[in-house]
N, C-alpha and C positions, 0 to 999 in steps of 0.2 A: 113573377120574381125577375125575369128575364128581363123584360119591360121596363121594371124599376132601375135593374141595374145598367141597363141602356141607357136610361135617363139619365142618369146620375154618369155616363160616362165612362162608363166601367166596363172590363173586357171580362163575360161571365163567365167563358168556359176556362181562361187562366186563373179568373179567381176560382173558382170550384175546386181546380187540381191542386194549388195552391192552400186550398184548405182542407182537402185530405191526404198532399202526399205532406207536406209539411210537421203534423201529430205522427204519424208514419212513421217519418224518418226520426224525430225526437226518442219515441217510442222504441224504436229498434237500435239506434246509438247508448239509449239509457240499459236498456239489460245488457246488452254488449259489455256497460263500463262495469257494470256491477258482475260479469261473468272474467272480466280481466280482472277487478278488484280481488274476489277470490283465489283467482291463481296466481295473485302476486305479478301481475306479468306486467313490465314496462311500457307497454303501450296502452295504458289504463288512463296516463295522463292527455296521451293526441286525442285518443276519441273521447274524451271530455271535451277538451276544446273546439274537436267537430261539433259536438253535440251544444255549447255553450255560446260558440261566437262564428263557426264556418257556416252553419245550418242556416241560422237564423240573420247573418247578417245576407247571407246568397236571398231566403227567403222575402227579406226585407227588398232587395234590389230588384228580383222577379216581379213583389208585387206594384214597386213604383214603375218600369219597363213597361209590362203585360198588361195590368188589371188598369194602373191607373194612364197606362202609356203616357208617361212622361216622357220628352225626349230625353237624349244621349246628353244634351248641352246644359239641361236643367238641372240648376246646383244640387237639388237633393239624390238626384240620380250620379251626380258624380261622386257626393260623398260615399254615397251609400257604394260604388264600384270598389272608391277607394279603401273600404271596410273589406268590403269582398276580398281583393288581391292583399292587403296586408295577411289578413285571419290565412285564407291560403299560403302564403308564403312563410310564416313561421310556422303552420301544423306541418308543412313540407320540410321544413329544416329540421325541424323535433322530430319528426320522423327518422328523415336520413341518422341522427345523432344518434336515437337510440337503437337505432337497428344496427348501422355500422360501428357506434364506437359504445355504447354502454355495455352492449350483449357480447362486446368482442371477449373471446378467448387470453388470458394472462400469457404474456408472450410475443403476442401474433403483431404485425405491424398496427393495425388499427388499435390495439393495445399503447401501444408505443406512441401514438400520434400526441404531440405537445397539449393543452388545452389552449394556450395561446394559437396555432396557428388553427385549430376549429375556430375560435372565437374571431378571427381575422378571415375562415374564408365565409362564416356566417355574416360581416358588416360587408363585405364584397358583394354575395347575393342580394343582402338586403337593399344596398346602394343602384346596383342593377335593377332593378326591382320597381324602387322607387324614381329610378329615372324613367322607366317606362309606362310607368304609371303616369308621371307627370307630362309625357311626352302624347301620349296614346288617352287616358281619361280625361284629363286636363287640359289636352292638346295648345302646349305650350314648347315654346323652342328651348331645346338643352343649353344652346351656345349662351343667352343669355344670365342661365342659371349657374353653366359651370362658370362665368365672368366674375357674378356675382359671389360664387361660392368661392373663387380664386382670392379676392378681395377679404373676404371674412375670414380664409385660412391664414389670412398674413395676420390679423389679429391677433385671433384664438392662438395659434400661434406664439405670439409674445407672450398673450398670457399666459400659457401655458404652459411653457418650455422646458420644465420639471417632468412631469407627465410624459409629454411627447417625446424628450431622450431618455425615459426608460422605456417607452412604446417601442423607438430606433433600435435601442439597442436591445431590446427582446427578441426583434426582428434580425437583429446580427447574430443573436447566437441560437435563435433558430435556424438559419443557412448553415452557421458553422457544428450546430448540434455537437458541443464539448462534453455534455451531460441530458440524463433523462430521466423523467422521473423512474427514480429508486435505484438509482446511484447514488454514493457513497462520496461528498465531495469534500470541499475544504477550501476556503477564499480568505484569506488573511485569516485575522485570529476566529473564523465561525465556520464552523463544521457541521455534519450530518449528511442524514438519508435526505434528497430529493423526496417531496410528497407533490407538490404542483409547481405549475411554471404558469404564468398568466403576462398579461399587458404589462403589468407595472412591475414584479417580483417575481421573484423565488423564493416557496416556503421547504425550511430545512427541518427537523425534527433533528437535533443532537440527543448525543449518549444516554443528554443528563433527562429526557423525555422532554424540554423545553421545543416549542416551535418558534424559529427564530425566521425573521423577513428580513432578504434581503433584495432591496432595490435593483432592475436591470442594469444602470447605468455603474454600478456597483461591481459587478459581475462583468459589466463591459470590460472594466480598467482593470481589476486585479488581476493577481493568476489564481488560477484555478485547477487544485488538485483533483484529478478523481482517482479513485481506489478502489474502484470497480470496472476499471479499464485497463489493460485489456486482459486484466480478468481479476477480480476483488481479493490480490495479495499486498499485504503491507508489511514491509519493511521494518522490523524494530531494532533500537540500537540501547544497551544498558550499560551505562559505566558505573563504574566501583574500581575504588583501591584498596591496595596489597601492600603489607609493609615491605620494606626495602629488603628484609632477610629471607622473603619467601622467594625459593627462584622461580622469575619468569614461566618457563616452559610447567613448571609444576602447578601455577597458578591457570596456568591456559586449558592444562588437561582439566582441571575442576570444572573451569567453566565449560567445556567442551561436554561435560560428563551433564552436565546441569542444562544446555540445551537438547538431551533426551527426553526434556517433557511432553506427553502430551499434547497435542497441537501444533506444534513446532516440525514445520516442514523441513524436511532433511531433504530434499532439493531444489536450490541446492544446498549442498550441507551449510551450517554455522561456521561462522568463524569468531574467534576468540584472538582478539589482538592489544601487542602491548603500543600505549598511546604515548604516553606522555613520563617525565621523572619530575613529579612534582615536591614540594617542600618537604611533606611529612612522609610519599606516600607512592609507587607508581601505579599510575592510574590504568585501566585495561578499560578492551569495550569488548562485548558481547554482540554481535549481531546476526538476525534470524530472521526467520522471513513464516507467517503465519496470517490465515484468512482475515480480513477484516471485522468479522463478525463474531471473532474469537479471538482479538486482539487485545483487548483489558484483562478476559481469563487468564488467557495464556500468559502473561506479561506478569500478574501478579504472583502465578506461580515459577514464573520463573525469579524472578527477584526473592522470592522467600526459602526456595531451594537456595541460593546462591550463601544464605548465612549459613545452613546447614551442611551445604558442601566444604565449605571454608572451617566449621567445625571438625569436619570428619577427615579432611587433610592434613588440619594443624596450621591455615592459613590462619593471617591475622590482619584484616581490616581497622587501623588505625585511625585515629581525630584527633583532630589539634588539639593537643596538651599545651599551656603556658604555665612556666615554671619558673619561683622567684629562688636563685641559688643564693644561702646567705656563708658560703665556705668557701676554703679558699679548692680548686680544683686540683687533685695530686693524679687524677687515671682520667682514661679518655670517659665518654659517656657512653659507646658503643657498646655492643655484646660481645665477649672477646671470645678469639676465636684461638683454637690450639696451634702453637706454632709445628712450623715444618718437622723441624726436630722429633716432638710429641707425636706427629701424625707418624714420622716412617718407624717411633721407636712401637706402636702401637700396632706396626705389620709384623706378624709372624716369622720366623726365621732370620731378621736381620738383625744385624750382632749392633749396640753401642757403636757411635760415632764419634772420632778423636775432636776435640774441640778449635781446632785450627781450620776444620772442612765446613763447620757448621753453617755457614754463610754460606756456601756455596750449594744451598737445597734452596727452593722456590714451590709456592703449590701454585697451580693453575686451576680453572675454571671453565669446562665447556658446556654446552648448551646443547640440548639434542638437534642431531645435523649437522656439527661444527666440524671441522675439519681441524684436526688436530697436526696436522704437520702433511705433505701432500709430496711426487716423486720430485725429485730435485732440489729440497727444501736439505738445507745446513742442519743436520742434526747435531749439539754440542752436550752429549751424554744420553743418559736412558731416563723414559719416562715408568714411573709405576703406577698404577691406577690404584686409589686411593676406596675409588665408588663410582659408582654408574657402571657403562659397560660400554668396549672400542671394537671394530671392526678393523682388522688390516685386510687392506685390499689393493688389488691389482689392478691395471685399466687395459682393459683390449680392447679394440673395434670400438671405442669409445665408451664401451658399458663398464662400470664396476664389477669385479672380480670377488669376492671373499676366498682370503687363503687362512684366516684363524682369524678366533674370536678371544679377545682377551677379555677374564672378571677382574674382580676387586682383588690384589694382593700380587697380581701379576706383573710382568715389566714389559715393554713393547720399546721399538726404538734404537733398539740394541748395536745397529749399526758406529753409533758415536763416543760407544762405551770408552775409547779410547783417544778419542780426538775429535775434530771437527771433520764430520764425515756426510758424503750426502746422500738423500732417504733414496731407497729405491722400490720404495709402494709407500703408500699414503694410510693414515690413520686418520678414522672415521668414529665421533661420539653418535652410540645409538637411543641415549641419554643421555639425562642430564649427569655429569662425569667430574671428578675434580683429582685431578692429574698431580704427582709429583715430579717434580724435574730435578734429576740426579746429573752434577757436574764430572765427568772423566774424572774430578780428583776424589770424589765421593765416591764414585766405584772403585777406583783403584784402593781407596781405605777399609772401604769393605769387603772387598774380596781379598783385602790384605787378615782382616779380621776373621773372614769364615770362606776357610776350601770351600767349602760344600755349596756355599752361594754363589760360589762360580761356576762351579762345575753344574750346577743346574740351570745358570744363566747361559753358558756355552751347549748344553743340550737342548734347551730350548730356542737357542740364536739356529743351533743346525736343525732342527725339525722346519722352522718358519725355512729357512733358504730351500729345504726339500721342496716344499709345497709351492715355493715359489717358481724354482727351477721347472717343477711338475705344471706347474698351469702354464708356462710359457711355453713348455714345450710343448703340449697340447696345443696352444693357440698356432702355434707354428705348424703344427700339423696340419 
């Protein structure tokens, strides 16, 4: 046998090994895959491709080398290297892949790694790879290849230039890393979750379960929200109007009351602000700050409380009504409101007002926080509170003082009962308040009308100067 295979030119003790370790190796790569196959285990797919194309192309090159000793220079010996170093070079990269980044842990940097820049450093090795391939089996000069390939990239190139500026710019925003996969982002009018990032695109998964693609170069030029940096809170803003007779501050507490939802981050707290006076209506916005992942929940309970709160206040959210009038107009079209007269005769204790003073009543209107008259301010008569409820206070050392609290039916101000006189502490609404303003001659008629509402306005003018006299003096202490 030996003899023959001398004859014939053949190296028998490499063919021998060759043809027992070769079944061998098949043989133990094969149970191998089918002992991965069973545990499900990733590395099921490399040692097939050992087993399919590394084994048998190495074995293939051994026997042209060894048995048939072919030289190094003889074209079937070079293919057959150049089979060898390929098959090696991607079981090697499928390797590193799935050991470093498929098995990675949720979280961990290898997790995190883009699939575009694997995909970019897998064409790198490959490239290295195949220059030394070409350089070492092929034994061929690089300079001439990279010349030529210099030449073809200006081509490909033109033709390609679609392609290759979203390549570019996948490459920019991989340096720049604005987003990663399973962020939360937003590029003009197209939203969603990050699922992959690659050469060409980025695929987004929106609300609505739609996978939507959008182009690198795309991504290059717009802006781009994320809202999952630096950490997944989104901002929501909800407008709604209020008819004109509901007051301000009354309509804010509701909405205030109505960001208690559920979900709604309360740091930092809402705010409830008045926007705009529009035609029919003034408009408020609501704004809050709630997880992006509980941002449609939240948002639609909050908008559905908001009619129920406006129920349970007595607000009234209006719509344009157009109206064809066919009469002639004799009264305003407003809700009338009770005049001053009606308001002070409808406070307890104050006597009828002669009809020569009646002009000289006014109501006001304040707004909780408003500063209803402050020290040094011209006081031209007494205020009575009507509703809401006043603070008179003092200022020391820059802080507010409280010397008494006036309610509803009360009179504050009393310094100017008699002339123009000036304030000496400041009146404060702690609510929303609606103030009447009595002119010197309106007190003088009433306290011409009834003793007793003088002599109660003068005990109460001395009790407030006590407590005043009392907290200066203190402060001076």
């Amino acid at each position: 046998m030996s003899e023959l295979l001398a004859g014939l030119g053949v190296h028998w003790p490499a063919a021998l090994g060759l043809a027992v370790g070769f079944p061998i190796a098949l043989v133990i790569l094969n149970e191998l895959a089918f002992a991965l196959a069973r545990a499900n285990h990733p590395l099921v797919k490399i040692v097939r491709m050992l087993r399919t194309w590394v084994v048998p192309s190495v074995a293939f090159a051994l026997f042209l080398r060894l048995v048939l000793e072919r030289p190094a220079s003889d074209l079937w010996a070079r293919l057959a290297t150049t089979v060898v170093w390929v098959s090696i070079v991607i079981a090697m990269l499928g390797t590193v892949n799935t050991v470093v980044f498929e098995r990675a842990r949720p979280g961990s940097w290898q997790h995190r790694v883009p699939n575009l820049l694997r995909d970019l450093i897998r064409l790198l090795l490959v490239a290295a790879a195949a220059a030394l391939v070409y350089s070492l089996v092929w034994d061929r000069e690089l300079t001439g290849a990279v010349a030529a390939l210099g030449v073809t990239s200006i081509v490909v190139g033109l033709a390609l230039q679609e392609p290759l500026g979203n390549l570019f710019s996948g490459l920019m925003l991989l340096m720049e890393r604005p987003f990663e996969v399973g962020d939360t982002i937003e590029v003009g009018t197209v939203g969603g979750v990050v699922k992959e990032i690659n050469w060409r695109s980025a695929h987004l998964k929106s609300n609505r379960g739609v996978m939507q693609i959008v182009p690198n170069s795309t991504l290059n030029k717009e802006i781009i929200s994320n809202f999952s940096r630096p950490r997944p809170i989104r901002l929501e803003e909800i407008e709604v109007a209020f008819s004109y007779d509901d007051p301000p501050n009354a309509v804010r507490k509701a909405l205030l009351e109505v960001a208690d939802t559920p979900g709604v981050l309360q740091d930092p707290p809402p705010i409830a602000a008045t926007l705009a006076y529009g035609d029919s209506a003034v408009t408020y916005r609501l704004i809050y700050r709630t997880t992006e992942e509980d941002r449609w929940p939240v948002r639609n309970e909050v908008v559905t409380r908001i009619w129920y709160a406006a129920r349970r206040h007595g607000l009234t959210m209006p719509y344009p009504i157009v109206s064809n009038l066919h009469y002639q107009q004799t009264e305003s079209f407003g809700k009338s409101r009770p005049s001053a007269l009606d308001q002070l005769t409808a406070v307890p204790g104050f006597p009828p007002l002669p009809a020569d003073v009646v002009e000289e009543l006014r109501t006001l209107t304040f707004g909780r926080g408003e500063m209803i008259f402050k020290e040094g301010d011209e006081l031209r008569g007494v205020h009575l509170l009507l509703s809401g409820a006043v603070s008179l206070q003092v200022v020391h050392a820059g802080e507010p003082r409280e010397i008494a609290a006036v309610a509803s039916g009360q009179s504050f101000g009393e310094a100017g009962m008699y002339g123009v006189q000036v304030a000496d502490l400041r009146a404060v609404a702690l609510e929303d308040s609606e103030v009447l303003r009595l002119s010197p001659e309106v007190v003088r008629a009433l306290f011409e009308a009834s003793p007793r509402l003088a002599r109660d306005t003068g005990h109460t003018l001395e009790v407030r100067r006590r407590a005043l006299a009392s907290v200066r003096a203190g402060a001076r202490a």
